[in-house]
C-alpha positions as CSV (number, residue, x, y, z in Angstrom):
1,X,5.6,-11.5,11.5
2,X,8.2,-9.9,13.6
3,X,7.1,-7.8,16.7
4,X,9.2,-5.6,18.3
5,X,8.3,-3.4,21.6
6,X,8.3,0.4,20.3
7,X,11.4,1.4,22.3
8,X,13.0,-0.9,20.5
9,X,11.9,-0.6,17.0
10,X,12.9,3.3,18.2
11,X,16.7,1.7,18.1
12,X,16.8,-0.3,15.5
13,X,14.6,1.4,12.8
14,X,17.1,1.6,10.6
15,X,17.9,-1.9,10.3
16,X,14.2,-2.8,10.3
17,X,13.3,-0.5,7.4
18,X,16.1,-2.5,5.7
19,X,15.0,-5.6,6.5
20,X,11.2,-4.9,5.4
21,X,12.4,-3.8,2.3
22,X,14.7,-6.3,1.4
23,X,12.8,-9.2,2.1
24,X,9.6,-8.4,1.4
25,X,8.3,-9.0,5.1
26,X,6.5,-7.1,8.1
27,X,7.6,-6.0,11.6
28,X,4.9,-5.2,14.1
29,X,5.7,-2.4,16.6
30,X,3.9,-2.9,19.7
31,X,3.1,-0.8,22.9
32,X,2.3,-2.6,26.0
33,X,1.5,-5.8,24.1
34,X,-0.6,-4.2,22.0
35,X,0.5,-3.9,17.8
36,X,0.1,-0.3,17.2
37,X,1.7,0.3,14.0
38,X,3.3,-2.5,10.8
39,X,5.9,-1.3,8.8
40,X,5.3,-3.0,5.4
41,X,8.2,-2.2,2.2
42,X,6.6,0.0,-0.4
43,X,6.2,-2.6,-3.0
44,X,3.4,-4.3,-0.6
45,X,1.9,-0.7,-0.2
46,X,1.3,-0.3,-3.7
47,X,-0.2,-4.0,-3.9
48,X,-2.7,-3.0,-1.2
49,X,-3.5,0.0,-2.4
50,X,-4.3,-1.4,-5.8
51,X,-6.6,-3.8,-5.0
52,X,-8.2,-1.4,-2.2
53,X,-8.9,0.7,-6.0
54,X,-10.2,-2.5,-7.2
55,X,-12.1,-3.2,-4.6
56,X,-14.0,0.3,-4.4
57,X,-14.4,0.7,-8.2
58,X,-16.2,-3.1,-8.2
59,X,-18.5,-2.2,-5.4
60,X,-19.0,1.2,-7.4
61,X,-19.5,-0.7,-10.4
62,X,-22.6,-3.6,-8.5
63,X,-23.8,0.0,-6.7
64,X,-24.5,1.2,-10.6
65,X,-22.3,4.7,-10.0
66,X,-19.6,3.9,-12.5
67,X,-19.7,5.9,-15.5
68,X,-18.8,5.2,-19.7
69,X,-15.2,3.2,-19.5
70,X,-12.4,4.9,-21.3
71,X,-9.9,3.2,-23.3
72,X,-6.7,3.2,-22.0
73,X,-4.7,5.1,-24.3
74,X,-7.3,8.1,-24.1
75,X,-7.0,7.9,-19.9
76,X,-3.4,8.4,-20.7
77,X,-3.7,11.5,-23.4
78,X,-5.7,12.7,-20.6
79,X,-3.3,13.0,-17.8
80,X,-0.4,13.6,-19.7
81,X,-1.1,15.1,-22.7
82,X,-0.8,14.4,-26.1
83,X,2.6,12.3,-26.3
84,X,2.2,11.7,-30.5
């Protein structure tokens, strides 16, 4: 991974948000050494994000608190209506 001091990520964020998002990689922005923020490209957000979900609902799941499953195709009637 890439680290860049913040003042200069500060000048060349435009070209590292490219970068992230083209190839799929991450740039560290650090402060006095220190990383204090990664930018990541979206498509890696969502991947997190989805197994962070996946993670919590199987932990749910062993701690007994997850409820009758529903089918797909009724979870989707659900949020967006009847689409037939």
């Amino acid at each position: 991974m890439d680290a860049y001091p913040i003042t200069e990520a500060r000048n060349k964020l435009g070209a590292l948000a490219r970068q992230v998002s083209a190839e799929q990689k991450q740039v560290a922005i650090t402060d006095r050494g220190q990383t204090m923020a990664v930018l990541i490209s979206p498509a890696e957000l969502e991947e997190l994000e989805y197994h962070r979900v996946a993670a919590e609902y199987v932990a749910r799941k062993e701690r007994g608190e997850v409820g009758p499953v529903i089918p797909q195709d009724e979870a989707r009637r659900r949020v967006f209506g009847d689409t037939a």
